[in-house]
N, C-alpha and C positions, 0 to 999 in steps of 0.2 A: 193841120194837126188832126190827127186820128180819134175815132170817138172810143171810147172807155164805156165799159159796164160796170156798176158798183154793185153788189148786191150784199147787203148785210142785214139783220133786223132791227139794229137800233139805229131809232131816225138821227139821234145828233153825229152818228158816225156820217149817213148817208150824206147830211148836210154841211159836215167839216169836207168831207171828198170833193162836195158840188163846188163848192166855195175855193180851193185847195186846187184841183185840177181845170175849174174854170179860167181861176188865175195864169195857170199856163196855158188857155187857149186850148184845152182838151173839150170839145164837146161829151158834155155829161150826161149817161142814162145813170138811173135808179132804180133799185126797187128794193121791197121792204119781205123779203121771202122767195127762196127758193123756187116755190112755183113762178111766184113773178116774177123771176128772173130771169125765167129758161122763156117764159112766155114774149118779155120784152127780147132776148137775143132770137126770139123766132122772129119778131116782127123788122128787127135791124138788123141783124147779125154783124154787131161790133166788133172790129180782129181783136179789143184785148177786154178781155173782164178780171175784174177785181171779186171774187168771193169770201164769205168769211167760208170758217167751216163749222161752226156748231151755232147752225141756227134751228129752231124747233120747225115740224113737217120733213120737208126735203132739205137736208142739209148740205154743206158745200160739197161734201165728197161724191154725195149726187149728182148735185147741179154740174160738175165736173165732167164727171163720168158721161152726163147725159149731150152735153154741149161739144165735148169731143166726142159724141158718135154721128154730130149731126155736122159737124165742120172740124176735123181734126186739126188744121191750121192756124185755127183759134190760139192765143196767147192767153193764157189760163194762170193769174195769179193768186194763189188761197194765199188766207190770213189764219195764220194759227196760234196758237198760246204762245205764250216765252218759253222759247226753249223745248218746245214739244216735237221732238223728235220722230215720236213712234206716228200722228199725222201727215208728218212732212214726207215721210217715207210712204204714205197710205195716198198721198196726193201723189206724188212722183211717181208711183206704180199704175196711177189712173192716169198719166199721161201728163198731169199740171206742169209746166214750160217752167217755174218759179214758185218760189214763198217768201212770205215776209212775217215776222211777228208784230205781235201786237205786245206792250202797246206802239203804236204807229208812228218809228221817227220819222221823218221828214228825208233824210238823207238818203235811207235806207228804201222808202219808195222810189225816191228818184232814180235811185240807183237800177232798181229790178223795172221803169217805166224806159230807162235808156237800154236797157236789154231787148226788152221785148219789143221796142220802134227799133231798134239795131239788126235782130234775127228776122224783121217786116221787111225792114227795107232789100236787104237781103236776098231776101227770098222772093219779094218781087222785080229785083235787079237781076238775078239768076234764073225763074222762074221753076224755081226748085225749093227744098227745105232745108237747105244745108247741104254739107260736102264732109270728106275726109280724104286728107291729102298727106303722100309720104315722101321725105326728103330726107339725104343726109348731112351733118353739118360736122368736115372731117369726120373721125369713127362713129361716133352718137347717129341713130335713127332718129328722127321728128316725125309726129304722127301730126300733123296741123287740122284744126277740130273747129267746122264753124257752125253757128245756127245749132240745133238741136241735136245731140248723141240719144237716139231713140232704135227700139229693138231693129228697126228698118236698118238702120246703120251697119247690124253686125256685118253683111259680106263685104260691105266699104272697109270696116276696120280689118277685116281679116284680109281682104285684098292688101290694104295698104303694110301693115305688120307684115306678110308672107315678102314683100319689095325690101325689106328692111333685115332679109337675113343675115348677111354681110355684116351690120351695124352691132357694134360692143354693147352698147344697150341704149334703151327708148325714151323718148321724151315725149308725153302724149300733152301738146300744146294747146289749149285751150284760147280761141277769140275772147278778146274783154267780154263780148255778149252772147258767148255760147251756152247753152243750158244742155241740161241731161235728165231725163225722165228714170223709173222705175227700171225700165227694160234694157236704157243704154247704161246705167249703171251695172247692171247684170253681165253686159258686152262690156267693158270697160274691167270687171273684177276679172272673168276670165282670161282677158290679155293677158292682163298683169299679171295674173298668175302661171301662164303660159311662159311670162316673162324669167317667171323665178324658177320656175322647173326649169327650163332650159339654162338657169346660170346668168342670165342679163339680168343688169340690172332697169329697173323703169322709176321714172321718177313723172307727175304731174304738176302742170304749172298753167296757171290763168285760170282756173273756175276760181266763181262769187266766192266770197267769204262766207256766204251764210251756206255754201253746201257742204264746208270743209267737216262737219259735227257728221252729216251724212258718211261721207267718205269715212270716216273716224268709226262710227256704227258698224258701218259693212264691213271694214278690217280691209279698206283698199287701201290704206295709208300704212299699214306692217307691208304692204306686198310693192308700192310704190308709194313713195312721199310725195307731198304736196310742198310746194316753193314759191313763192311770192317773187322771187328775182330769179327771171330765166336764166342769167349766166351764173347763180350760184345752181340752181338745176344744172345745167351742164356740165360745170366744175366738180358735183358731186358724182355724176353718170362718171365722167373721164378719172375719179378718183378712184372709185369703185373699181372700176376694168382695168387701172393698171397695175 
């Protein structure tokens, strides 16, 4: 099991995680403050940390910022308020892999801790950060989207989109534990939008539930929707184009 970095300022959060992630066999670091937490990821450098983000001194969006300029491969999850959007989007622009709200269900970490041991495994199975990959199924394009959609990705994406001209319209398929940063969301609106100027329609399918509010902000969902069942995705592409 892979070791975890927690870093928040309140101690009985540090010691619900210790206790919490112990139980599943996670080797536990802590610390009670941003600088101690960039200090303890110098001294182990853990592939996944847990930050909050408003903690006093250095706060998460730093501690962030600073840990992906020293290991960008780093799994980087902040912890932000309910519903706080306008963070989530301030962490994903700094490159954060994931978010979760507070306050902290159970499910919902597991959910983003199988992500980020998902895009790990991954990427040390490949020994890359991800892929993007173009197929078609009958008329529909598939864009297949694994590990991380980050600014690096755009010529993959635009490779793959330019294979897929043929195709009535796009289905950009997301891995259960794909994630998408600030930059690949930027790469991701512009397709889509490439998508609707030219008359295709795009539809997205498999990102987390908790980025859907994101997509929603940006206005990637007027330009392509999001689908929870890939063959209602496809059934909508093929209803669209006929």
């Amino acid at each position: 099991m892979r070791t975890i970095l927690v870093i928040d300022d309140e101690r009985p959060t540090l010691q619900m995680f210790e206790l919490y992630l112990g139980a599943y066999g996670y080797k536990t670091l802590t610390a009670a403050s941003g600088e101690e937490g960039l200090a303890v990821f110098d001294a182990q450098t853990p592939p996944i940390v847990l930050t909050d983000i408003k903690m006093p001194g250095m706060d998460g969006l730093q501690v962030l910022e600073a840990i992906k300029a020293r290991r960008p491969e780093t799994e980087v999850i902040v912890i932000t308020g309910h519903g706080d959007t306008d963070l989530a989007l301030a962490a994903l622009g700094l490159r954060a892999t994931d978010f979760i709200d507070k306050p902290i269900r159970r499910e919902t970490l597991e959910a983003a801790l199988g992500r980020a041991n998902g895009r790990l495994d991954m990427a040390e199975a490949a020994g890359s950060g991800g892929d993007v990959a173009a197929a078609c199924e009958e008329t529909v394009g598939v864009i297949h989207i694994r590990g991380s959609l980050c600014g690096e990705s755009e010529p993959y994406l635009t490779k793959a989109f330019r294979e897929l001209d043929d195709a009535v319209g796009v289905l950009f398929d997301f891995t259960p534990n794909a994630s998408i940063n600030g930059a690949g969301l930027d790469v991701l609106a512009s397709v889509a939008e490439t998508c609707r100027a030219s008359g295709r329609p795009a539809a997205v399918y498999g990102l987390a539930e908790n980025f859907v509010r994101i997509l929603d902000r940006l206005g990637i969902t007027d330009k392509a929707p999001r689908f929870t069942d890939r063959g209602e995705a496809l059934a909508y592409l093929a209803k669209t184009t006929s």
